[in-house]
N, C-alpha and C positions, 0 to 999 in steps of 0.2 A: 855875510848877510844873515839875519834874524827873517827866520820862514817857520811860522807859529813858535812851538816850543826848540826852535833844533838852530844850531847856527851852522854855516856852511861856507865853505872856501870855496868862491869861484872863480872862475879866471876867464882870460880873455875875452868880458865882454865887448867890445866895440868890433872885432872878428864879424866881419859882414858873412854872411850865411846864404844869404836869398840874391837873386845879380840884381835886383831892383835895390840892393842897399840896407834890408832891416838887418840887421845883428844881434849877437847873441844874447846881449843886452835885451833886447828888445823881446828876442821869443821868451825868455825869463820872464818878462814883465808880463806879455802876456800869460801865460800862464800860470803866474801869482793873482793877475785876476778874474781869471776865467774858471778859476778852481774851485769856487763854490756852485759851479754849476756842472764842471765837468768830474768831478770826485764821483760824486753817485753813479753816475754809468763808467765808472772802473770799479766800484768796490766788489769785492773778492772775485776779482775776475783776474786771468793770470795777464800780462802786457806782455807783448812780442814790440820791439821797436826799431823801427826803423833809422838809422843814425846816419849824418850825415856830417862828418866829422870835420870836414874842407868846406863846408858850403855846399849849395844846390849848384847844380854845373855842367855841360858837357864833359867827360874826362875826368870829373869830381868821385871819388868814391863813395857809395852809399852801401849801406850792409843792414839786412835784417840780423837780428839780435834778439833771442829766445832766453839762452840762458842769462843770468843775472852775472855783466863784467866782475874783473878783478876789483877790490878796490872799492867796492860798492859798501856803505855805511852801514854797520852792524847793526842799527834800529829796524832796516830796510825790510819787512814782512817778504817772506818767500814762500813758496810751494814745490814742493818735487811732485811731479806728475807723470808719467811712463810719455816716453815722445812715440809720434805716430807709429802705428804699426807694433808697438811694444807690445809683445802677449807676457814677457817672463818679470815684468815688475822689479829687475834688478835694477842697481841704481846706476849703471855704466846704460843702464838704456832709461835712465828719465833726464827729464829735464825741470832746472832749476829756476822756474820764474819772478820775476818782482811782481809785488803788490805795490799799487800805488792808491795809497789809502789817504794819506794827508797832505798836505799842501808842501811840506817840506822835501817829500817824494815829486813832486811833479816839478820844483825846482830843480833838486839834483838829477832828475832824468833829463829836464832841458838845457843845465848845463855840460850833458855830454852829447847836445846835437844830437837827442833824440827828436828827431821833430816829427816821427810820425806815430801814434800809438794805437795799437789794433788790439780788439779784444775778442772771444768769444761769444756764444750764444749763451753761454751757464756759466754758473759761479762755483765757486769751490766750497763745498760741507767743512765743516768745523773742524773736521780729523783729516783735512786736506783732501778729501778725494773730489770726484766732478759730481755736480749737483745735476739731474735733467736739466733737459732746456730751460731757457724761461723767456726766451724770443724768439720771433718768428722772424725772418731778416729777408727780403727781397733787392738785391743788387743789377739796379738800370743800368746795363752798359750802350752806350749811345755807337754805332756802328759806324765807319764811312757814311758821308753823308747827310748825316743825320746831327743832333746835337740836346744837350738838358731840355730843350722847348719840346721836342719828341719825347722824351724822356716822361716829360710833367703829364702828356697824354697817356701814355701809357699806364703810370700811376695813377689816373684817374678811372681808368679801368679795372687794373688791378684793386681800386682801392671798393671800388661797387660789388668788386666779386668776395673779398674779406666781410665786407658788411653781411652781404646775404646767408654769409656761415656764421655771423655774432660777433668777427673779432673787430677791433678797431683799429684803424693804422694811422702812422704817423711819418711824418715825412722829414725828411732834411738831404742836403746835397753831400756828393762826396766832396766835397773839396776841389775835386780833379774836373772830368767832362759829364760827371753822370748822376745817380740821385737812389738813393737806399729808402727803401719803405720797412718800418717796425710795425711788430702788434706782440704784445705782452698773452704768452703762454702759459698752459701749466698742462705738464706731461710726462708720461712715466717712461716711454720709450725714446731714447735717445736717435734714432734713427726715422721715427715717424716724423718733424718735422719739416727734413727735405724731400723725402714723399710725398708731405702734400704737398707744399710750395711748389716742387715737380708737377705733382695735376694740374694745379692754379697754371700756371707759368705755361702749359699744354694747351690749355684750353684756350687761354686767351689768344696763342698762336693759331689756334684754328681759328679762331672768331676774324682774327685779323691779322690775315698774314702777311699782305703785303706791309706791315711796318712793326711785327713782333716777330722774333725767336725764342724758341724755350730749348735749342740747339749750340751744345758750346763751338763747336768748326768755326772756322774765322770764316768759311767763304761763304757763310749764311749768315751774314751780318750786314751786308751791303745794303742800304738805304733797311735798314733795322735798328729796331731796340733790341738788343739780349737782355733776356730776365734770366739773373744767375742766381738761380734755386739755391746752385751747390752750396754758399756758405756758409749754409743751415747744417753742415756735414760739422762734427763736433769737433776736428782734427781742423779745424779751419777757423780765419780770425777774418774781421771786418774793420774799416779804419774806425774810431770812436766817436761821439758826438766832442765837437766843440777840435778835433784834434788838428791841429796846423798841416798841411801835403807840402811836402818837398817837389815845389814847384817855381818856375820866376818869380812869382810873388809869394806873399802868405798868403795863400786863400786856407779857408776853411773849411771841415764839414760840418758845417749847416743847419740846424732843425729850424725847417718851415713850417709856416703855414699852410693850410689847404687853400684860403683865399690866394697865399700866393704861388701856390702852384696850377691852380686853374687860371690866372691870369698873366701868365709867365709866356711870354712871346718872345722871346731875346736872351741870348746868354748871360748877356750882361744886368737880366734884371737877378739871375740868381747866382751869383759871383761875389764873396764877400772875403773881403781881407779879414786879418786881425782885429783891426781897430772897428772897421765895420761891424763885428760879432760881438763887441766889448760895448759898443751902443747896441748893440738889441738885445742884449743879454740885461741890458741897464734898462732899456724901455718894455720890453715883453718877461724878464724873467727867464725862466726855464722852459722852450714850447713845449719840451721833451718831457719835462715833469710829470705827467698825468701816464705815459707810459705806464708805469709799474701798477698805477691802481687802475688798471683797465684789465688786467688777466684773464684768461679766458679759457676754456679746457679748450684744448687741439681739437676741432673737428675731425671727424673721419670722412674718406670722400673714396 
């Protein structure tokens, strides 16, 4: 296959993936068109991926995947980064991540059934090292009970208490049961981010607690939203905009609207396949685009 400048040997696509029947063919293709939109929120951000080499499944094997496999194509942009907890900077304790910078990268990562791609909150400086943050990332997790339509409330909350401190946010779903709020930072402390999010995420538990937690315990979840501050933690990754979940279907995560999250009653109104993301990516564009020119210095609180 011809993917911009680079030709690529792929294989097995008619390999169904998903039990609903899409194939590998098929997350290929997505991906070849969804790459003008989903590129910018990977560039110089390191990818951790989730593969799912058999297909989505009961009994199927799926494996997170940091370092860049064997085999991986010599154009392929990398970074060695010290892995979690690393204070001595040797290289038996970094890790060797891909870039996914151009469209010929997001094919040959889907042709190894990566189909899920998580990225951090910062990017990488030019001589490789971690750049401050440069997002502020809020993760709706929908509790027993509950579901993305509690979810969309909760972000409507959260999203009144962002504004009052100047920043802007923006929404989109995870793919899965739940829904991720951004706001475009700038900040010199790597650790101040999930301290505030942490306040944020506190406060709103007081305000309303019969259906928020800022509490990670599972047995404080029950007919709750969890707000998970922690992914704001630098050693931590979040699934990306536009990125496929290794689920029965393809669904997607998603960047909404605020109209369509204040009007969102039903699972099913914010639930989008593949193909679904590739029309509104065709009729709205990027929703996610204005992110990056909305920056804002980190409040203190």
């Amino acid at each position: 296959m011809q993917a911009g400048n680079r030709r690529l040997t792929l294989s097995n696509l008619d390999k169904q993936l998903y039990p609903s029947g899409f194939t590998k063919g098929e997350v290929i293709n997505y991906y070849s068109h969804v790459a003008e939109v989903l590129l910018p929120h990977l560039a110089s951000r390191p990818v951790t991926f989730i593969r799912f080499p058999d297909g989505v499944g009961e009994g199927k094997q799926q494996f997170f995947e940091k370092n860049v496999p064997n085999g991986a194509p010599d154009w392929l942009p990398t970074v060695a980064l010290p892995s979690t907890g690393s204070r001595s900077g040797r290289s038996e304790d970094s890790i060797t991540y891909a870039l996914l910078e151009e469209l010929p990268a997001l094919v040959w990562a889907a042709n190894m059934a990566a189909l899920e791609l998580h990225v951090p909150q910062w990017q990488i400086d030019p001589v490789g090292g971690r750049r401050p943050p440069d997002r502020l990332v809020f993760d709706l997790d929908p509790g027993p009970g509950t579901s993305i339509v509690d979810c969309c409330r909760v972000a409507e909350g959260l999203r009144v208490l962002l504004d009052a401190d100047g920043l802007t946010a923006f929404a989109k779903t995870s793919g899965s049961k739940g829904m991720q709020l951004y706001a475009a930072i700038s900040t010199t402390d790597p650790t101040a981010p999930s301290a505030y999010a942490k306040k944020l995420a506190q406060q709103l538990a007081r305000e309303t607690p019969d259906t928020v937690t800022a509490v990670m315990a599972k047995n404080q979840r029950n007919g709750r939203v969890f707000i998970d501050w922690s992914q704001n933690n630098p050693a931590k990754t979040t699934i990306a905009p536009y990125s496929l979940r290794g689920r029965d279907h393809p669904t997607v995560s998603t960047p909404i609207t605020w109209a369509e999250v204040e009007n969102c009653s039903h699972v099913t109104h914010l639930t989008f396949t593949a193909d679904d993301v590739l029309d509104r990516v065709q009729q709205h564009g990027d929703l996610l685009g204005p992110l990056g020119d909305s920056e804002t210095p980190l409040p203190e609180r």
